[in-house]
Backbone as numpy.savetxt, mean C-alpha at the origin, in Angstrom:
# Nx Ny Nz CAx CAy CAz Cx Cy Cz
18.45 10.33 11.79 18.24 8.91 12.05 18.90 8.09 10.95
20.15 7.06 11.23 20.67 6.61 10.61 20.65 4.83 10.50
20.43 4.86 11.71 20.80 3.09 11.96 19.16 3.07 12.14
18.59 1.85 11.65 17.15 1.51 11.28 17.15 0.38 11.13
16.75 -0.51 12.40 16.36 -1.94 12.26 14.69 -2.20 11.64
14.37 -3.26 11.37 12.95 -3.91 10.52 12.65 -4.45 11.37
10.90 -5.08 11.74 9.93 -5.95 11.78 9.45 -6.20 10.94
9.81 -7.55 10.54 9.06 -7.65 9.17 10.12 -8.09 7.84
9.59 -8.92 7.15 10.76 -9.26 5.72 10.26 -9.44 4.77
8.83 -8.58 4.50 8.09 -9.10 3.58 8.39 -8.32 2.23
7.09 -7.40 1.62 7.17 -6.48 0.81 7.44 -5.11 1.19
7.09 -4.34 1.72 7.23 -3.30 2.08 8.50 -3.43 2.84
8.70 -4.29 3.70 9.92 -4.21 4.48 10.89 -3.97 3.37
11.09 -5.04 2.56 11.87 -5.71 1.58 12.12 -3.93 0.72
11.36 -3.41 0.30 11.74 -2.01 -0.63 11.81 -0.84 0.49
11.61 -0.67 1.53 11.69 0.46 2.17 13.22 0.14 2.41
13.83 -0.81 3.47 14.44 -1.38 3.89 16.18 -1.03 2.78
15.69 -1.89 1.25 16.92 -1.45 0.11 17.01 0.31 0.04
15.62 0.90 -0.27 15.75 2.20 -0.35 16.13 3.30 0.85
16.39 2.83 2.19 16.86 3.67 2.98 18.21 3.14 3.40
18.83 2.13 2.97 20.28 1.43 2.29 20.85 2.19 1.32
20.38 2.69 0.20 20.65 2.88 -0.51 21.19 4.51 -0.06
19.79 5.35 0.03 19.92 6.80 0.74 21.37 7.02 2.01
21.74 5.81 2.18 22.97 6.20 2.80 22.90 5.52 4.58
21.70 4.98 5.16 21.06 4.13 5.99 21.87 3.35 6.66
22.19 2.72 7.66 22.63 1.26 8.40 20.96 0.51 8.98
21.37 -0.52 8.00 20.18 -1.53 8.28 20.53 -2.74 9.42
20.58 -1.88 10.65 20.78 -3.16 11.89 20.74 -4.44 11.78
19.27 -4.62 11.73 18.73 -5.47 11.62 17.63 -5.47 11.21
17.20 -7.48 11.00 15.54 -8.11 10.31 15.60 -8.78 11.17
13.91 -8.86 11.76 13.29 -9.48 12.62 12.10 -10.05 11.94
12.03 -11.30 11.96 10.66 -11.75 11.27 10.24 -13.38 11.73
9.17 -13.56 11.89 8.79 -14.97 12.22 9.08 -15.86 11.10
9.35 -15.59 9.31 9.67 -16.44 8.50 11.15 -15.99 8.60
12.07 -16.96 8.87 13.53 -16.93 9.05 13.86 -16.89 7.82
13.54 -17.62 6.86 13.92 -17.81 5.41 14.01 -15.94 4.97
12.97 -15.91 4.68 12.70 -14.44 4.54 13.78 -13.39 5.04
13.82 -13.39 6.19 14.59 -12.62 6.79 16.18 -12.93 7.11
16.53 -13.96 5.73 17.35 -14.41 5.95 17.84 -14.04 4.40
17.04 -13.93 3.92 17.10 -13.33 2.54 16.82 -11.43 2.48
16.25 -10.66 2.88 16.30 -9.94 3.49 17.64 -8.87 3.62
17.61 -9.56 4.88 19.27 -9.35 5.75 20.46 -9.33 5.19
20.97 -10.47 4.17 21.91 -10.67 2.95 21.65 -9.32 2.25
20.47 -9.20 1.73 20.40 -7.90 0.73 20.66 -6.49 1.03
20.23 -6.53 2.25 20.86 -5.16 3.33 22.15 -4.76 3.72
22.51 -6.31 4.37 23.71 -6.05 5.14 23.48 -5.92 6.52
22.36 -6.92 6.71 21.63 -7.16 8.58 22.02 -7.83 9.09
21.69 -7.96 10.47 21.69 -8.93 11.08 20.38 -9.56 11.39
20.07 -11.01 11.51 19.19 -11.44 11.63 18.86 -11.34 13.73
17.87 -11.36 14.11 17.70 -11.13 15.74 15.82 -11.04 16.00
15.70 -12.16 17.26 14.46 -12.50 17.30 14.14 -10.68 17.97
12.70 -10.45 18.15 12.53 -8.86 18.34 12.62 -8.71 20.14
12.36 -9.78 20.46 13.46 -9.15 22.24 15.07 -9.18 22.01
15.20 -9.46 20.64 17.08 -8.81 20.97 17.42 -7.75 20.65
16.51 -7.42 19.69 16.19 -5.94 19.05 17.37 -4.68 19.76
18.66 -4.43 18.99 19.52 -3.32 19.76 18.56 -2.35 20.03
18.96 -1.71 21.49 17.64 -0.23 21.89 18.78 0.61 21.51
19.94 0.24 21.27 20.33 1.74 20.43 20.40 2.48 19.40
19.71 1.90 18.57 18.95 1.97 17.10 18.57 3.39 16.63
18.33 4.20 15.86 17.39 5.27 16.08 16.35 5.39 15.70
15.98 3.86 15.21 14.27 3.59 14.78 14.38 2.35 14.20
13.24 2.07 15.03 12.36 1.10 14.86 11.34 1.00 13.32
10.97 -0.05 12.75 9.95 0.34 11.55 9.54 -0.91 11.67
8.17 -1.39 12.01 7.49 -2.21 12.21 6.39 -2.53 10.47
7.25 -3.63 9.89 6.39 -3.67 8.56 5.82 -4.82 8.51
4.27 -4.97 9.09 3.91 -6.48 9.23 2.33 -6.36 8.80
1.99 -7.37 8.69 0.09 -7.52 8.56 -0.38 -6.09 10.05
-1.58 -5.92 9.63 -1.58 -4.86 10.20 -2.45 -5.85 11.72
-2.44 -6.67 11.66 -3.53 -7.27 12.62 -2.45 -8.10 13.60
-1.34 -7.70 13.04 0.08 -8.75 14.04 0.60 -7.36 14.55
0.66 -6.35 14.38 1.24 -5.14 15.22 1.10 -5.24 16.39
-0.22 -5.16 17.01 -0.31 -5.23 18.45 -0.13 -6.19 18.84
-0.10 -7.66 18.18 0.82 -8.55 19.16 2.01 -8.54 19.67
2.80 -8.08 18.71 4.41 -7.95 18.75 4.60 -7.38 19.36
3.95 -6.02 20.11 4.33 -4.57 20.81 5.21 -5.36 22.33
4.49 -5.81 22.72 4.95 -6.55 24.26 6.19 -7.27 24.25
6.48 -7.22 22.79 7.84 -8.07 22.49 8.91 -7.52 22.49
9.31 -6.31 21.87 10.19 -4.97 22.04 10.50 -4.54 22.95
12.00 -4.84 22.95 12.72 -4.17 24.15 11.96 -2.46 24.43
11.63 -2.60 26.12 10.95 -0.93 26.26 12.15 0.15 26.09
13.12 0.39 26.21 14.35 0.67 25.83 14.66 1.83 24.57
13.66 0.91 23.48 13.41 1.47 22.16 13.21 2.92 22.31
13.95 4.49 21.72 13.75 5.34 21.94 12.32 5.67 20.43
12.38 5.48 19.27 12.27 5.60 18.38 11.11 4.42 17.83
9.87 4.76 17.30 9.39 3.23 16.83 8.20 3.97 15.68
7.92 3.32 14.62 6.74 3.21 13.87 6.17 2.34 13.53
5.01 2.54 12.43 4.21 1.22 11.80 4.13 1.91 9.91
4.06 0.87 9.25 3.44 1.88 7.99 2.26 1.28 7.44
0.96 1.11 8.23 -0.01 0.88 7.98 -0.73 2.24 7.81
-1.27 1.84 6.49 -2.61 2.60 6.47 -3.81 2.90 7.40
-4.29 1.81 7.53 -5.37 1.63 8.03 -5.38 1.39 9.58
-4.01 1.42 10.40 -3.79 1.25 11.44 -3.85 2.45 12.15
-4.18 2.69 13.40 -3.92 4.21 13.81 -2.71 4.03 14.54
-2.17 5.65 14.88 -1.45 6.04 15.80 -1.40 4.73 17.41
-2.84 5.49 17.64 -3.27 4.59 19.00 -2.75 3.66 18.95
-2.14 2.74 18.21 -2.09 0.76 18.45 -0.79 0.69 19.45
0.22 2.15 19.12 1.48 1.92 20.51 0.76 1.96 22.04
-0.38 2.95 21.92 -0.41 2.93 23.52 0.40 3.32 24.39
1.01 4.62 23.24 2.42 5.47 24.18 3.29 4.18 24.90
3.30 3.34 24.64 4.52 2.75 25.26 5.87 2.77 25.27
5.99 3.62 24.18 7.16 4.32 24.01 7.56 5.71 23.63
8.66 6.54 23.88 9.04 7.59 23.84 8.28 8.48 22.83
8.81 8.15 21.69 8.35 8.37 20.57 7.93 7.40 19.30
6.26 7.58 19.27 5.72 6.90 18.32 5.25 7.72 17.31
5.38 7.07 15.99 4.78 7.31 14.55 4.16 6.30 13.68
3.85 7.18 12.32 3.68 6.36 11.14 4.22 6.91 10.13
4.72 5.55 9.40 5.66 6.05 8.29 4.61 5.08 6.94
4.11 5.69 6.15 2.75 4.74 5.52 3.11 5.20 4.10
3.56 4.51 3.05 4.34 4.51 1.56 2.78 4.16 1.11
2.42 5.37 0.10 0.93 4.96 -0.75 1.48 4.18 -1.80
1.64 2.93 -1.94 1.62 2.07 -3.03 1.60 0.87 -2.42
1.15 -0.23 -3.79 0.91 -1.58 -3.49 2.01 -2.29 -4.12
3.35 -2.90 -2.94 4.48 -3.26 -3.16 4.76 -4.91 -3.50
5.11 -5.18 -4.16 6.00 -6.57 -4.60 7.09 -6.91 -4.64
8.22 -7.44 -3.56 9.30 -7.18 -3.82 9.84 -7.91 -4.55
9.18 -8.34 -5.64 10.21 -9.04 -6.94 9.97 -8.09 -8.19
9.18 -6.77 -7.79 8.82 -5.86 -8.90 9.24 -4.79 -8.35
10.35 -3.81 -9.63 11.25 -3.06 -9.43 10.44 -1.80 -9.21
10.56 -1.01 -7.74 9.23 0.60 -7.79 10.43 1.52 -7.70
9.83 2.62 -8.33 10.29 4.07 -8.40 10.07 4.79 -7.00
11.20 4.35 -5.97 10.73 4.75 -4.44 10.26 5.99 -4.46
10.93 6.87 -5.18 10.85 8.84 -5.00 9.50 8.89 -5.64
8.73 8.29 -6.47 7.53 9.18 -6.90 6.56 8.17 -5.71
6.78 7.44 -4.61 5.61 6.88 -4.05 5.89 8.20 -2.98
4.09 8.37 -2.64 3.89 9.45 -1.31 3.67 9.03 -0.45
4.96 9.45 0.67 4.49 8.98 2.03 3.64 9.82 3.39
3.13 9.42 3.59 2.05 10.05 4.71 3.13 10.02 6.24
3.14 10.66 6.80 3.83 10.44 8.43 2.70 11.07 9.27
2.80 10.43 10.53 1.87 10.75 11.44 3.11 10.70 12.57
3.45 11.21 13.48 4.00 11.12 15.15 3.33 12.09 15.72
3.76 11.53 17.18 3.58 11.72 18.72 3.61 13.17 19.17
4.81 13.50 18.45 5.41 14.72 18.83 5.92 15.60 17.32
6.16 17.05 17.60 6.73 17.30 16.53 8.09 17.25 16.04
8.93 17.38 17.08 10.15 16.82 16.67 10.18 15.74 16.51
9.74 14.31 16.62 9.98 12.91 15.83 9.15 13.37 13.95
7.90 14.42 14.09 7.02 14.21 12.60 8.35 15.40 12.44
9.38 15.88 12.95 10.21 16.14 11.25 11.21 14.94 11.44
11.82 14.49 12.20 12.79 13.96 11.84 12.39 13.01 11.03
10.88 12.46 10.81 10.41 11.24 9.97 10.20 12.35 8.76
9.81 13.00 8.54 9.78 13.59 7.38 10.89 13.92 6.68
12.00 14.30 7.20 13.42 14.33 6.99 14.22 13.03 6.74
13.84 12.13 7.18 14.15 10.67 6.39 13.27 9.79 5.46
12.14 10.19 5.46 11.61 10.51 4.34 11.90 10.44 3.13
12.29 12.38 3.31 12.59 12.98 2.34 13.98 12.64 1.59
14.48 11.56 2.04 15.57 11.37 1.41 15.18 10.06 0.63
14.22 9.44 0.19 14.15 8.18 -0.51 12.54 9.02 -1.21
11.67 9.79 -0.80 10.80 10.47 -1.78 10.66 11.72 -1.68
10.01 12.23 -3.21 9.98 13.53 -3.38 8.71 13.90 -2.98
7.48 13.11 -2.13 6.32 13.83 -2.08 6.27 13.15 -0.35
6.54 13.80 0.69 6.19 13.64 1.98 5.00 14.84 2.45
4.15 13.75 3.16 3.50 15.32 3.86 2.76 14.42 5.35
2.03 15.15 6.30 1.95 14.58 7.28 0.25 14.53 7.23
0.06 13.31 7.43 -1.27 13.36 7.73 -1.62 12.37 8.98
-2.55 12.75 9.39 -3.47 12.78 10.62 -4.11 10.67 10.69
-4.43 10.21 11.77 -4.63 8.74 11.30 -6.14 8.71 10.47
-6.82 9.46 11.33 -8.26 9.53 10.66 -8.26 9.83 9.12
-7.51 10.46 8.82 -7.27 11.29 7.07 -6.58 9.92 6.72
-5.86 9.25 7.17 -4.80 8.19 6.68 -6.09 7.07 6.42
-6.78 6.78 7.33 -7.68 5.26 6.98 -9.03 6.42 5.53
-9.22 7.23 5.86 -9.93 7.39 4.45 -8.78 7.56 3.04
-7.89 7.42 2.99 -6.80 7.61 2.16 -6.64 6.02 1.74
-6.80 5.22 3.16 -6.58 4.07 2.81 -7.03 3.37 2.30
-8.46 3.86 2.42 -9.54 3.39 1.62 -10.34 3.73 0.35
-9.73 4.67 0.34 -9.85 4.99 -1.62 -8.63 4.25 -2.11
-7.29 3.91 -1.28 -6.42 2.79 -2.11 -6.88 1.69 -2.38
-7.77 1.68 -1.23 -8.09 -0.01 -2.08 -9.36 0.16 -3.28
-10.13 1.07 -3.40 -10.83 0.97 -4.43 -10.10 1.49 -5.48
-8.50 2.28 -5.81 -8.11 2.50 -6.39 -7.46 1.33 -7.29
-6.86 0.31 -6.34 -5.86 -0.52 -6.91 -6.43 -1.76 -6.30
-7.14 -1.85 -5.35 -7.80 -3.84 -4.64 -8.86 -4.03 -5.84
-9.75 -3.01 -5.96 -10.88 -2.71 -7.25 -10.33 -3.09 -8.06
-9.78 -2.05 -8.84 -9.39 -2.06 -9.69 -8.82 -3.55 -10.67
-7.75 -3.65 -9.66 -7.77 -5.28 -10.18 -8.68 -6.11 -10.04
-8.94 -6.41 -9.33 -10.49 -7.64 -9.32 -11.13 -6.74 -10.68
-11.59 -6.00 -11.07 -12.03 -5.59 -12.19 -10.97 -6.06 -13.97
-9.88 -6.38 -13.60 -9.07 -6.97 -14.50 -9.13 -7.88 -14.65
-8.77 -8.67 -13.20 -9.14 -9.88 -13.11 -10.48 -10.67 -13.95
-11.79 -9.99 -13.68 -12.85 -10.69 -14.46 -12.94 -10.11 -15.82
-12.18 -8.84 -16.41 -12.14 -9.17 -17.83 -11.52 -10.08 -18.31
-10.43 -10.01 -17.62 -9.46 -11.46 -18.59 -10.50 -12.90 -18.49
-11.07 -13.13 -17.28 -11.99 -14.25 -17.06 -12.87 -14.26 -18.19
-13.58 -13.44 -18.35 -14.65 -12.98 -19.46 -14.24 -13.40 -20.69
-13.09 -12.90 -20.93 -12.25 -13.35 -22.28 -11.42 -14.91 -21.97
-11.18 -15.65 -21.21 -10.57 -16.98 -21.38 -11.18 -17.39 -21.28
-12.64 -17.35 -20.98 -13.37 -18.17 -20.57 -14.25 -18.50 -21.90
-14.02 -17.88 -22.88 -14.60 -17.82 -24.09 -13.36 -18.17 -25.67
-12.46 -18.67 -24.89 -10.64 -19.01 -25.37 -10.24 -17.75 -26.53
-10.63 -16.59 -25.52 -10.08 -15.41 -26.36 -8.62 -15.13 -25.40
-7.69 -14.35 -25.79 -6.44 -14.22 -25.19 -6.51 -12.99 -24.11
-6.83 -13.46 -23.24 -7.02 -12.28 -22.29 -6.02 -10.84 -22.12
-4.95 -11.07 -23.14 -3.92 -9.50 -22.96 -4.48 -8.77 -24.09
-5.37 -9.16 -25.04 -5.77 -8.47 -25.86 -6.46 -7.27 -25.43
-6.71 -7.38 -24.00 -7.40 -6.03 -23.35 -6.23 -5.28 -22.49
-5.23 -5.71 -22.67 -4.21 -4.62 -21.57 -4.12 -3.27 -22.12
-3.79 -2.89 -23.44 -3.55 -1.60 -23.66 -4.64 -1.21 -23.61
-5.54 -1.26 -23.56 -7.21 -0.25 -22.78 -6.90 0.05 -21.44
-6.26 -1.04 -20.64 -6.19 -0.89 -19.63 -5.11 0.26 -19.11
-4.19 -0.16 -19.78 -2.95 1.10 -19.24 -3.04 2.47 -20.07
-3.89 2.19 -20.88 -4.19 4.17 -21.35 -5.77 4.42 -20.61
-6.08 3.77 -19.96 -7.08 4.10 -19.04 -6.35 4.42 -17.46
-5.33 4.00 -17.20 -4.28 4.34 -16.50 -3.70 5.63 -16.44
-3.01 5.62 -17.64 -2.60 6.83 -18.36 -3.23 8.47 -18.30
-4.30 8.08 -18.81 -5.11 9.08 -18.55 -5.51 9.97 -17.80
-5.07 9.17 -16.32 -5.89 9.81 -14.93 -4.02 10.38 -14.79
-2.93 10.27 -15.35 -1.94 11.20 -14.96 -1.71 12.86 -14.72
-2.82 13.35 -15.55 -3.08 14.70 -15.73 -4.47 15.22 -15.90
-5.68 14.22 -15.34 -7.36 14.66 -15.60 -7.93 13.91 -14.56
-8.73 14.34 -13.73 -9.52 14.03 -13.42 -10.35 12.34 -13.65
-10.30 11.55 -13.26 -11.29 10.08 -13.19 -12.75 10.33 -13.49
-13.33 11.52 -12.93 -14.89 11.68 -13.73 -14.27 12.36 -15.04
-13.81 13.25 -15.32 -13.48 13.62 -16.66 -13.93 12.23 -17.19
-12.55 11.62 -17.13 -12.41 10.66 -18.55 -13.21 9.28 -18.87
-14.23 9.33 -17.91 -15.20 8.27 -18.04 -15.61 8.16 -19.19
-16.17 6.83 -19.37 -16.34 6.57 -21.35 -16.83 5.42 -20.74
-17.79 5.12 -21.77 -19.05 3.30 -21.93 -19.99 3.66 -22.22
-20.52 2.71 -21.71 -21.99 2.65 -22.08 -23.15 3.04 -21.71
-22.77 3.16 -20.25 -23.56 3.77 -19.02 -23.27 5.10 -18.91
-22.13 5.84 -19.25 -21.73 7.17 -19.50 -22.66 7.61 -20.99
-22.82 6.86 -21.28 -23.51 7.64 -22.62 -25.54 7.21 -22.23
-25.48 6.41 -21.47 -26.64 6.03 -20.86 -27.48 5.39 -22.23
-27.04 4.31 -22.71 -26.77 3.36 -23.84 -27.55 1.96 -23.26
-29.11 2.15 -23.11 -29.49 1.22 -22.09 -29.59 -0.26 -22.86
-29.56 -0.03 -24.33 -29.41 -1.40 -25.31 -28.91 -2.09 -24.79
-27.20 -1.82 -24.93 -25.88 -1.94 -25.14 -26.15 -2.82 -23.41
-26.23 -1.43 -22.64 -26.70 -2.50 -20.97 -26.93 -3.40 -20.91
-28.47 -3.71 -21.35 -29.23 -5.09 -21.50 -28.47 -6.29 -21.94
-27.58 -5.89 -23.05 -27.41 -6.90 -23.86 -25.91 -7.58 -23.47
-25.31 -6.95 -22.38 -24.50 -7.22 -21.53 -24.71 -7.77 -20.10
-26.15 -7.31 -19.61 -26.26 -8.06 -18.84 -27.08 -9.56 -19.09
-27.71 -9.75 -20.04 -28.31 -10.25 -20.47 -26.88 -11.87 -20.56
-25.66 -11.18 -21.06 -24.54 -12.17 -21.41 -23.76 -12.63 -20.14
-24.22 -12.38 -18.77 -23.71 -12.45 -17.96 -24.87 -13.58 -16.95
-26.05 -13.97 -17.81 -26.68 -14.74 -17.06 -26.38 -15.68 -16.46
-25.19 -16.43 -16.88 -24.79 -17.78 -15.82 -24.02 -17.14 -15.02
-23.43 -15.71 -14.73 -23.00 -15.59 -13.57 -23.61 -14.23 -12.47
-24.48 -14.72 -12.01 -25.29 -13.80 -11.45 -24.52 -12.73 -10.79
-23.52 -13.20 -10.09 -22.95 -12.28 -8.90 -22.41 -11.37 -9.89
-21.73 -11.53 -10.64 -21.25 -10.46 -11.98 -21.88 -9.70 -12.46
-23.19 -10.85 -12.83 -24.39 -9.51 -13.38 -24.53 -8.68 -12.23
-24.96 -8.88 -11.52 -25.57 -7.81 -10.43 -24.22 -6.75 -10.12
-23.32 -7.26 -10.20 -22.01 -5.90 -9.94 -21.94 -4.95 -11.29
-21.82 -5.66 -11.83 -22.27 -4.99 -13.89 -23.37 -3.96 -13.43
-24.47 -4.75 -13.28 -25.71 -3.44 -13.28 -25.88 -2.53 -11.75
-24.70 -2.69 -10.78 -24.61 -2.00 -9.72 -23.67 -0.93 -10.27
-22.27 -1.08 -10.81 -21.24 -0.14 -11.49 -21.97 0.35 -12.63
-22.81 0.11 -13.24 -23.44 0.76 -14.27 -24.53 1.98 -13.74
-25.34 1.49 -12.74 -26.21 2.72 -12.52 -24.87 3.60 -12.00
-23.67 3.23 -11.19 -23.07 4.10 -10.26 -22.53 5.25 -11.32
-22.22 4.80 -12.43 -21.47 5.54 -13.46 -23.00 6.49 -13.79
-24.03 5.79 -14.18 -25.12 6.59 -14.91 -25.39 7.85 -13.91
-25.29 7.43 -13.00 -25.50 8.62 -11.31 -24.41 9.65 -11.22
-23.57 9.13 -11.49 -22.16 10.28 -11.27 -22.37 11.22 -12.42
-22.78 10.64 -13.69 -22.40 11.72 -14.52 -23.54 12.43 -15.01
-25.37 12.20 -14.60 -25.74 12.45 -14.30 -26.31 13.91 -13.30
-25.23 13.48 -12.19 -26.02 14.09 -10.92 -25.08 15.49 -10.95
């Protein structure tokens, strides 16, 4: 599969899109309801811009990269023609084609993309799901040419996958987020906490996440507790997540 038109001009479009350009790819075309976008996009590829009923059906795939809640609108929009089609949602299943076409998949990149921030395409893992087994290699086989970790998983395995991403990295930040709050809000410089943060990062490269737990609640330090939640009284909803992540830690290492 060589020629690969887009739905979609966002983030994910935007880096899948350069990186299977790059691997040696013809990027047909961008299809997207923000024209700007896909007008910017397209320039960077070497596309053509085309609303998705112009969509060439001689393509050899389709890659549908949109909010996951606009997929099934668009479906009715695609020329039936299309031999070839995916989605790379996580959290979306297989099911959302409704066999309406030949061959359906998922092509689902585990990372959280920005396309004004430069990613290391080959170390992100992609998950594939298809219809059939000859489309789950040929997606694994194009793939495998922009990363070094492909493997195929199932949709049901994909939405619990999807959902430890977001407590991996949606968490995670909102948890950054209110330290730095914690600290500006008190006109301390909120980067004074980043390098905790990225050797707490660091760490989980080669150990285990219960391994390397460390605080206060890991040492079951109920002072130290108090006197933290105690500092969180004008913001209740905080406190109560404080002393919800605190028993959760005291329980894990615990039990």
């Amino acid at each position: 599969m060589n020629i690969i038109s887009f739905i979609g001009s966002g983030n994910v479009a935007t880096h899948l899109s350069k990186a299977l350009k790059s691997a040696g790819c013809e990027i047909k075309s961008i299809s997207s309801k923000n024209k700007s976008n896909a007008k910017r996009l397209a320039d960077l590829v070497n596309a053509d811009i085309c609303d998705i009923n112009e969509i060439d059906e001689s393509i050899d795939l389709l890659i549908i990269a949109v909010s996951d809640d606009a997929i099934a609108e668009l479906l009715d929009l695609i020329p039936t023609g299309i031999k070839r089609i995916v989605h790379t949602s996580g959290a979306m299943s297989l099911a959302v084609f409704e066999n309406k076409f030949e061959h359906i998949g998922v092509l689902y990149p585990l990372q959280s993309f920005n396309r004004e921030r430069k990613l290391e395409i080959a170390t992100i893992p992609f998950l594939v799901e298809a219809s059939d087994l000859e489309f789950e290699i040929e997606l694994k086989t194009l793939a495998s040419r922009i990363s070094q970790r492909v493997e195929t998983m199932d949709s049901e395995e994909r939405k619990h996958l999807h959902l430890a991403a977001v407590f991996a990295n949606n968490f995670v930040n909102l948890m950054a987020t209110e330290a730095y709050s914690i600290l500006e809000n008190e006109n301390i410089d909120g980067s004074l906490i980043r390098p905790l943060m990225i050797e707490t990062i660091m760490r989980l490269k080669d150990n285990h996440p219960k391994i390397m737990q460390t605080g206060p609640a890991k040492r079951n330090d109920l002072e130290v507790l108090k006197k933290h939640e105690e500092m969180l009284n004008s913001n209740p909803k905080l406190q109560s997540l404080y002393r919800q992540l605190s028993q959760q830690i005291m329980e894990k290492n615990n039990g």
